[in-house]
Each structure stands twice: as structure tokens, then as C-alpha cells.
C-alpha positions as CSV (number, residue, x, y, z in Angstrom):
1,X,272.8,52.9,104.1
2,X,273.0,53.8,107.8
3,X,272.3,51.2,109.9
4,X,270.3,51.4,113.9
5,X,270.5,49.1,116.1
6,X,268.0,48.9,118.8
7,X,267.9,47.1,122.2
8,X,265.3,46.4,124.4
9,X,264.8,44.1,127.2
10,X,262.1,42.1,128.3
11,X,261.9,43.8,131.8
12,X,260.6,46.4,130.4
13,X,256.4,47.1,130.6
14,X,256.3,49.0,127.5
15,X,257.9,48.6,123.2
16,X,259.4,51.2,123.1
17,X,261.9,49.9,120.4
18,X,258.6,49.4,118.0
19,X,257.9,53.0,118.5
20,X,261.5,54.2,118.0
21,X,261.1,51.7,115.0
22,X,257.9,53.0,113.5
23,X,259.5,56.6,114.3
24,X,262.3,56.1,111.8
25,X,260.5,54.3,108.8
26,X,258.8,57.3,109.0
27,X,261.4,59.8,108.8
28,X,264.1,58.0,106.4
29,X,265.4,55.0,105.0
30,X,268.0,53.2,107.3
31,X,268.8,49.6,108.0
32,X,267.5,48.4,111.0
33,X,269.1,45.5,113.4
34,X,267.1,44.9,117.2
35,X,267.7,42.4,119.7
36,X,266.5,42.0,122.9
37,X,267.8,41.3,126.0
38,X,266.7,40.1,129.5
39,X,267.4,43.0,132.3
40,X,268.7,46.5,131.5
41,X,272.0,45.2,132.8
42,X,272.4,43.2,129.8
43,X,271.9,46.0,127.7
44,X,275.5,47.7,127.0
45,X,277.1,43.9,125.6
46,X,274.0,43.9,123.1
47,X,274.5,47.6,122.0
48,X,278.3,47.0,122.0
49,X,278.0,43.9,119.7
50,X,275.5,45.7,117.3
51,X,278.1,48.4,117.1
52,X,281.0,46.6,116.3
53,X,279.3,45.1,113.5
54,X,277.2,47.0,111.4
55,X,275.4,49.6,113.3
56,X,276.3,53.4,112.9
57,X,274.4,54.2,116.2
58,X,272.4,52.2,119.0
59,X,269.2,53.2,121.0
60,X,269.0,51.3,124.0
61,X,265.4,51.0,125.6
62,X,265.0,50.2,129.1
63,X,262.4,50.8,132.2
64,X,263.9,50.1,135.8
65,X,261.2,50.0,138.8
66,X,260.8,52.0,141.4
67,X,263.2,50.4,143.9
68,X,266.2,51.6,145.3
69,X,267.6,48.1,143.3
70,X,266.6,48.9,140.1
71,X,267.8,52.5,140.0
72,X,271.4,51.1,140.8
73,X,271.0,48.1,138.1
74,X,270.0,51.2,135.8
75,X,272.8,53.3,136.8
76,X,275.2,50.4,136.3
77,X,273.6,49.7,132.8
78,X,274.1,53.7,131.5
79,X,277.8,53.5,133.0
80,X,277.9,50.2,130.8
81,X,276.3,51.7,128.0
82,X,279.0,55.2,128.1
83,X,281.9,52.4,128.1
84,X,280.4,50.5,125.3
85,X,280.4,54.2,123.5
86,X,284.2,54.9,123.9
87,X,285.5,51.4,122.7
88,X,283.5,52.1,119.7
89,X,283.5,55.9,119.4
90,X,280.2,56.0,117.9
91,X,276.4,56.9,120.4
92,X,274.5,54.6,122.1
93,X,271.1,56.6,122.8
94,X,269.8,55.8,126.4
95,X,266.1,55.9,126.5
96,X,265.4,55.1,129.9
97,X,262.0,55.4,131.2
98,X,261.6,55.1,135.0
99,X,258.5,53.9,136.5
100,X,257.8,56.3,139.1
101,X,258.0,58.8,136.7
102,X,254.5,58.8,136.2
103,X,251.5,58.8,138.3
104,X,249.6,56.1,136.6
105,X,250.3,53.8,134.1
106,X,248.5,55.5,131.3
107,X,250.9,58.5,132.0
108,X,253.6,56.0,132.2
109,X,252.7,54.6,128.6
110,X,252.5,58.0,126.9
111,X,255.8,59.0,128.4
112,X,257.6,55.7,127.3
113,X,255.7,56.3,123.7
114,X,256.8,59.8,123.5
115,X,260.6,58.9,124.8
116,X,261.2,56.8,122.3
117,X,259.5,58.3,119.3
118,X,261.2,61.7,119.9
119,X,264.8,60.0,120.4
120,X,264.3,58.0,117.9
121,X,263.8,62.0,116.0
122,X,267.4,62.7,117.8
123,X,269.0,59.6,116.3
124,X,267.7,61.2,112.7
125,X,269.1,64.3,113.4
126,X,272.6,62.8,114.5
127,X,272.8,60.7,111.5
128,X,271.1,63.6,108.7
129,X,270.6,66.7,110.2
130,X,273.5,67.9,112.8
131,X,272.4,71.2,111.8
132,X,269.3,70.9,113.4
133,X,270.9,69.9,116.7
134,X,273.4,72.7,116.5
135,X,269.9,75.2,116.4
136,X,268.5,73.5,119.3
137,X,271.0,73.7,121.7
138,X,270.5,75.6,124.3
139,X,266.9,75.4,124.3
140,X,266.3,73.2,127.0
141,X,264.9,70.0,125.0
142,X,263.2,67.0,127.2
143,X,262.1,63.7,125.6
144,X,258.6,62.1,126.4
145,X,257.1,65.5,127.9
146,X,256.9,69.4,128.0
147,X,260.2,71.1,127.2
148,X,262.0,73.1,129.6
149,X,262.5,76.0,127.6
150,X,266.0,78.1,126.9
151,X,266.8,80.2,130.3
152,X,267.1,84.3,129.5
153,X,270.1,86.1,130.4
């Protein structure tokens, strides 16, 4: 049985991990591992150690603040978490949700649900269904809102 692991922090305004969580249940049977972490910074050890023990693929949940700070702590963490992949050679999912991505905090909710649930649908397709990904590239995907759409030639 595959196994997820999924890492949150407690930084973070919104579970997105439970959503991510509910998200696969729903879709198939794999074994799930989650620990949680303090900042987003301690995020890429976490996923790393999941990883090297019996996880197949990692999402790791995180939602910086506004400030100048916590987009560089953020950056820091993703160049973390791309490391943490090529030691392992297997995907660590960033699901980052920014808080000045929204406008209020309802929005900011519904985009942190929707994140998680739909990468939670790309770790599915990674793990079962790499045919589906192969059909969807291209076609200008964006998790937690409105596609972009595919551009015409």
C-alpha cells in the first residue's frame, strides 16, 4: 500500500492537511503518516524524514504572512523542500497558501480548502493515474481557484 505523508505547521491559520487527508480517503486506499511542525522553515526535515522511511510521496502544507519576512522564510522552506526531493528522488507536493492572496479571510479559507483538496487530487494522480496528468498538461491547471486555461496557437 502506498503511503502519504503530510506536513503541516502550526503557523499556519488554516488544516489544510485534514482536507488533503479527507481528500484522499475519498479517492483510494493509502497509508497515511502526518506530523507537524512549528514554522514553514521546519517543514523540508519533516518531509525528508517521512520520506526516508516509509512514505512514497509528501504534501507539505504551509501559509506564510504577508511580510517581506515571511515570503523569504517561505522561499527558504520550498528551496528546502526541492533539496529534500533530490536526496530522496521521490515529490514533496508544496501547498503553500499565501495570506495576501485573498481579500478576506473567508476567501482566504476557501482558497486554502480548495489547495489542498485539489493537490491532494494531484498526489492521486501521481501515485494511480499518470495518465491523467499526461492529458492535462498543457491546460493551464491552478489549485484552490479558476484555471487558467490552455493558450491557442
Amino acid at each position: 500500500m502506498a503511503c502519504v505523508g503530510l506536513v503541516d505547521t502550526t503557523f499556519a491559520r488554516y488544516d489544510m492537511a485534514s482536507e488533503a487527508k479527507d481528500k484522499l480517503e475519498n479517492l483510494c486506499s493509502v497509508g497515511i503518516k502526518h506530523k507537524t511542525v512549528p514554522g514553514i522553515k521546519d517543514l523540508p526535515v519533516a518531509a525528508l524524514n517521512l520520506l526516508r522511511k516509509d512514505c512514497d510521496i509528501v504534501m507539505a502544507f504551509g501559509m506564510p504572512g504577508p511580510e517581506p519576512i515571511d515570503k523569504q522564510c517561505a522561499h527558504q522552506a520550498s528551496t528546502g523542500l526541492i533539496k529534500a526531493q533530490l536526496m530522496t528522488g521521490k515529490h514533496i507536493i508544496e501547498v503553500f497558501v499565501y495570506e495576501d492572496e485573498a481579500a478576506d479571510e473567508n476567501e482566504l479559507a476557501e482558497l486554502a480548502k480548495n489547495r489542498a483538496r485539489e493537490h491532494a487530487e494531484n498526489i492521486y494522480r501521481l501515485l494511480f493515474k499518470q495518465d491523467e496528468l499526461r492529458k492535462m498538461a498543457g491546460t493551464g491547471q491552478r489549485e484552490g481557484g479558476p484555471d487558467a486555461g490552455p493558450l491557442r496557437r
